[in-house]
C-alpha positions as CSV (number, residue, x, y, z in Angstrom):
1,X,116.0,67.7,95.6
2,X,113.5,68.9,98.1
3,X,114.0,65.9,101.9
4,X,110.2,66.5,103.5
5,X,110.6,65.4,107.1
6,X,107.1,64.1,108.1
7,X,107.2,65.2,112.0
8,X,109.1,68.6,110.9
9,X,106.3,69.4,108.1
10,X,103.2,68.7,110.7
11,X,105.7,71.0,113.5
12,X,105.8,73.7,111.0
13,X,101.8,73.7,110.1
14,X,100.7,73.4,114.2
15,X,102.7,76.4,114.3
16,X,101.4,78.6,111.8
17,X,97.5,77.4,112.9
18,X,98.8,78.5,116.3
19,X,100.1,81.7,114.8
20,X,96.8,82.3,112.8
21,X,94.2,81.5,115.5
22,X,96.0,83.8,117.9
23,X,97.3,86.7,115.9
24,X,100.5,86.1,117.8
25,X,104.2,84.9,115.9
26,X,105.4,82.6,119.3
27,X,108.4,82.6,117.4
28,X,109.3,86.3,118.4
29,X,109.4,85.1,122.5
30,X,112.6,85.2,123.6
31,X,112.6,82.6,126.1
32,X,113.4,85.3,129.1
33,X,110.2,84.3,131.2
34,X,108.6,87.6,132.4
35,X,105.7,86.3,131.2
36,X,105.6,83.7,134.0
37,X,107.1,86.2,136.5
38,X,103.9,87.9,136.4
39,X,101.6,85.2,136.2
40,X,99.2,85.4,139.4
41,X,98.3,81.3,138.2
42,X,102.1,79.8,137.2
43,X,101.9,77.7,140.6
44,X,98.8,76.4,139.8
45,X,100.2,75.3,136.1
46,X,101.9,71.9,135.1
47,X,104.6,73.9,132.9
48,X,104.8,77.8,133.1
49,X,103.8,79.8,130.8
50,X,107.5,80.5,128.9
51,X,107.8,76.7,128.9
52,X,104.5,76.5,126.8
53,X,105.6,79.2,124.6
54,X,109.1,77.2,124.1
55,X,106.8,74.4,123.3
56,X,104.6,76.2,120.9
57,X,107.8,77.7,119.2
58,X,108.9,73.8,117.7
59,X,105.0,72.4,117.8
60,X,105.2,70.0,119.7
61,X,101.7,70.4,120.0
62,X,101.5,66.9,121.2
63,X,102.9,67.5,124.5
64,X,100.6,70.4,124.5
65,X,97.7,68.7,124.3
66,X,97.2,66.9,128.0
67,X,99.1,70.0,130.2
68,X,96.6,72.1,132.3
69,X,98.2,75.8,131.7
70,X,96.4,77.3,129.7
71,X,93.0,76.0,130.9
72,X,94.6,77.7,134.4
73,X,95.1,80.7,132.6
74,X,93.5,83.7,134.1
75,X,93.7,85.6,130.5
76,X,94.5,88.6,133.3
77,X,97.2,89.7,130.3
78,X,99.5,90.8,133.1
79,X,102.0,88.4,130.9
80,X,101.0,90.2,127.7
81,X,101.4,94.2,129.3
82,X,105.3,93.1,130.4
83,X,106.4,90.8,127.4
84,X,109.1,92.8,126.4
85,X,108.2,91.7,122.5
86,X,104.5,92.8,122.6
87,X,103.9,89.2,122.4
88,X,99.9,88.6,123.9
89,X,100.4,85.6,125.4
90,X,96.9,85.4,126.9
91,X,95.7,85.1,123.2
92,X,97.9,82.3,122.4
93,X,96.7,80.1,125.3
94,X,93.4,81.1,123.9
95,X,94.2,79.7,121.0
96,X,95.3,76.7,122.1
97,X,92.4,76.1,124.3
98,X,90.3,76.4,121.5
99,X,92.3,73.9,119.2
100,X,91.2,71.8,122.1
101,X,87.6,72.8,122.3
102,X,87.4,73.0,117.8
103,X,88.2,68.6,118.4
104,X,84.7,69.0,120.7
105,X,86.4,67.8,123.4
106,X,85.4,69.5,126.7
107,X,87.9,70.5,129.7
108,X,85.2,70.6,131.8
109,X,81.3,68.6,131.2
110,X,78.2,70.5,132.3
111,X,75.8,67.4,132.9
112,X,78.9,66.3,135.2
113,X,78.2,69.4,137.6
114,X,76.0,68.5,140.9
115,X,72.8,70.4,141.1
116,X,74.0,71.3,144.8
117,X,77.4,73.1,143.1
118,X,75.6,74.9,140.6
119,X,72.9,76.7,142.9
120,X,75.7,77.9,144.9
121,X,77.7,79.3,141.8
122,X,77.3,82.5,141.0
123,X,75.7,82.2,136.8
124,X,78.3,84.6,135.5
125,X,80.5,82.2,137.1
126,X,79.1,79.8,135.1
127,X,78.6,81.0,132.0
128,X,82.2,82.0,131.4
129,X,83.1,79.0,132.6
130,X,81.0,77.3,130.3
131,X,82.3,79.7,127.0
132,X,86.0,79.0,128.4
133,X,85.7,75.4,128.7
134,X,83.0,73.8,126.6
135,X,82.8,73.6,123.0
């Protein structure tokens, strides 16, 4: 007799997208936070980046979904180079941002930008802003 939890099956497949879209296995982190130790951005974040990864390790990837770290993300892989399980964390907030951005919702909206704030941007500025943020 095989007992299929609902929540527990849709936990285990958000994990394995995760897994697949980033190349990564979150389940390998250890929990011993280096990763946000050496993040230049963890103030700026609503949960650091080993509290994401604890997140992303039971997929709760509902809670996931309105948090601001990995939109902060730098993807300065200074968390990646001193993860002491080779874990690249910079690719799984990538791959979370783009589960975001796949839904074609947008962190940011272009037509939402003043005129004034865009002439004063520099347009690489811009343009990997736009490829970060946009879908």
């Amino acid at each position: 007799m095989t007992l299929t939890i609902t929540g527990q099956t849709q936990s285990i497949q958000a994990i394995e997208k995760l897994n697949e879209l980033s190349g990564e296995s979150v389940k390998l982190c250890m929990q011993c936070a280096t990763c946000t130790g050496m993040c230049p951005m963890a103030l700026e974040m609503d949960f650091s980046p080993r509290k994401v990864m604890h997140m992303a390790q039971f997929g709760l990837m509902e809670k996931l979904a309105g948090i601001n770290t990995y939109w902060k993300c730098a993807s300065c892989h200074a968390c990646s180079v001193k993860c002491p399980r080779g874990i690249d964390i910079a690719k799984v907030m990538e791959a979370l941002r783009q589960q975001v951005l796949r839904k074609s919702h947008n962190y940011i909206e272009p037509s939402e930008i003043s005129a004034e704030t865009i002439a004063e941007m520099p347009q690489i500025a811009l343009v990997a802003g736009f490829r970060k943020f946009t879908s």
